[in-house]
C-alpha positions as a Markdown table, in Angstrom:
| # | Residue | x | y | z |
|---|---|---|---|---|
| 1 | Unk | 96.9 | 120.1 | 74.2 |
| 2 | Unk | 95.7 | 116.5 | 73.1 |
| 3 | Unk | 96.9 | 115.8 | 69.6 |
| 4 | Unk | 95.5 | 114.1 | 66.8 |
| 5 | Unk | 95.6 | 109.9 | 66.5 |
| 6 | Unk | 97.9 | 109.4 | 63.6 |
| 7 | Unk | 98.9 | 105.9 | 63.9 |
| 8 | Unk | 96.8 | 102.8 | 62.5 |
| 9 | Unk | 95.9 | 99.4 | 63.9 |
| 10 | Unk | 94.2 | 97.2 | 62.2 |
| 11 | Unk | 92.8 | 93.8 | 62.8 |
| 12 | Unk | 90.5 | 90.8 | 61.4 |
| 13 | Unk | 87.3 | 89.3 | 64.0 |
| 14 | Unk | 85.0 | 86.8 | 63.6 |
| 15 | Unk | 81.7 | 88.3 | 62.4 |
| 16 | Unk | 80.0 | 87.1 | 65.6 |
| 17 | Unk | 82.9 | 88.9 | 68.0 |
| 18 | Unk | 82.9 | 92.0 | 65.9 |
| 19 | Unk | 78.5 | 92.2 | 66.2 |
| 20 | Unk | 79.5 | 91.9 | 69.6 |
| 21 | Unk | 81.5 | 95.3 | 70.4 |
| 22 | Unk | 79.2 | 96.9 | 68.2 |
| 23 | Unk | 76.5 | 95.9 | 70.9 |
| 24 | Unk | 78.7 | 96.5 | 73.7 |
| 25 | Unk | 79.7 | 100.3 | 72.0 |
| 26 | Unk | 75.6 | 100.9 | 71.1 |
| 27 | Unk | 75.2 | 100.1 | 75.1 |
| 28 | Unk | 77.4 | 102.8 | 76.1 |
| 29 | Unk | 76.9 | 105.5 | 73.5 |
| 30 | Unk | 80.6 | 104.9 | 71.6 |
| 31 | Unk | 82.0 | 104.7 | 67.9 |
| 32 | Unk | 83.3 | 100.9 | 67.9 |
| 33 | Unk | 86.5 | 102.4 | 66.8 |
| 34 | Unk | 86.2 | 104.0 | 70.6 |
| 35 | Unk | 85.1 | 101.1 | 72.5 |
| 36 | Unk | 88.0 | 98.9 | 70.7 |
| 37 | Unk | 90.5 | 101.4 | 71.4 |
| 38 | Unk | 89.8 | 102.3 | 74.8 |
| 39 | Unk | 89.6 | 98.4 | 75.4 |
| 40 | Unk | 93.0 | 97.9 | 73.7 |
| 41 | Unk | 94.4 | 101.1 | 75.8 |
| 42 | Unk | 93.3 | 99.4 | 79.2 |
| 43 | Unk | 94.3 | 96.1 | 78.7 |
| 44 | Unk | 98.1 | 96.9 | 77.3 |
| 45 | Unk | 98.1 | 99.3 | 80.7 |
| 46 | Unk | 96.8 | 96.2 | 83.0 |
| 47 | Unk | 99.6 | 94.0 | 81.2 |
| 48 | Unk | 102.0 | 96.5 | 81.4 |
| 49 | Unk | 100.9 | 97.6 | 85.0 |
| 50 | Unk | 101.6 | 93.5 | 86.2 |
| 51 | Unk | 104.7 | 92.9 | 83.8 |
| 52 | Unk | 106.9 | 95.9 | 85.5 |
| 53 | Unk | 105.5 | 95.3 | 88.9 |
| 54 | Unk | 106.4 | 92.0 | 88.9 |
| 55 | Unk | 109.6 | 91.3 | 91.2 |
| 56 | Unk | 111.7 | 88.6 | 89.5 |
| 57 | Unk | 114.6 | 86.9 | 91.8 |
| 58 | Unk | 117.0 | 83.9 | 90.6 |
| 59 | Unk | 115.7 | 79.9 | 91.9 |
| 60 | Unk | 118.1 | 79.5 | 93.6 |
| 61 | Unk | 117.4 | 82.7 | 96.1 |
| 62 | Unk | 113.4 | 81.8 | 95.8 |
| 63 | Unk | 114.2 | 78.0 | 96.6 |
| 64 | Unk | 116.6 | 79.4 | 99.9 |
| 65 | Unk | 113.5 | 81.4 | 101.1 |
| 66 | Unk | 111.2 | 78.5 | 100.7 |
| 67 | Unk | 113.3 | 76.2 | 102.6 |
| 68 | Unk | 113.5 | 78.7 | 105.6 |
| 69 | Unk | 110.0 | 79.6 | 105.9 |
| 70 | Unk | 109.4 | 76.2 | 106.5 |
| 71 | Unk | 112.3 | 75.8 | 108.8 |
| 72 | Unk | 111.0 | 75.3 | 112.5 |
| 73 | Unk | 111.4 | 78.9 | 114.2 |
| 74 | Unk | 114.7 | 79.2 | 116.5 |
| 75 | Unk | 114.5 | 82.8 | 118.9 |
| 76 | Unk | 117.7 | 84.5 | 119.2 |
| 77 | Unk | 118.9 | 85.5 | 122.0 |
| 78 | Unk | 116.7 | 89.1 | 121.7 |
| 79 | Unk | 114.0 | 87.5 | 120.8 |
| 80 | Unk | 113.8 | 85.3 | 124.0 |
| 81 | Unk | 114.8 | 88.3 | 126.4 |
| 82 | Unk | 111.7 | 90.4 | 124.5 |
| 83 | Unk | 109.4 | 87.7 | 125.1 |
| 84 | Unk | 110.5 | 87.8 | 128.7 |
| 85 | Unk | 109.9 | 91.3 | 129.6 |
| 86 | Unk | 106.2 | 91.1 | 127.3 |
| 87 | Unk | 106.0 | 88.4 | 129.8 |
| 88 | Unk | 106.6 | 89.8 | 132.9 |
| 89 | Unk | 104.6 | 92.9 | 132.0 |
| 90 | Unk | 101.5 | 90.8 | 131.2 |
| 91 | Unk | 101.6 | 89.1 | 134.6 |
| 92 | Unk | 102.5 | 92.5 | 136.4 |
| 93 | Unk | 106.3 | 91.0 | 137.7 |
């Protein structure tokens, strides 16, 4: 069961923003106090959405992964001994 809005948020616009979302709430057949809200409840969702799914790591561990991406590639032992038998398949040995 949905319950009542109790809690109030109030805020001051320039009378040329505020003519605005009454335009844009007209166009789709909402209160402005809808259209404001539902803006306001999308936004602080997209913010929070990026925020939290954000993965934060310490410079020192981000400059260490730099630095080895652009490190010249060196094949292990497995890799070589993968690449031979990919090899050797491809020409039919």
């Amino acid at each position: 069961m949905a319950t009542a809005a109790s809690a109030r948020f109030e805020f001051r616009l320039r009378p040329e923003v505020k003519s605005r979302i009454e335009r844009a709430a007209e166009l789709v057949n909402e209160t402005t106090s809808d259209f404001a809200r539902t803006a306001t409840e999308e936004r602080a969702e997209r913010v929070l959405h990026e925020h939290e799914s954000a993965t934060v790591v310490p410079a020192d561990f981000f400059d260490e992964l730099l630095r080895a991406l652009d490190a010249p590639a060196r094949p292990n032992p497995a890799l070589q001994a993968a690449a031979r038998r990919a090899r050797s398949a491809v020409e039919g040995r």
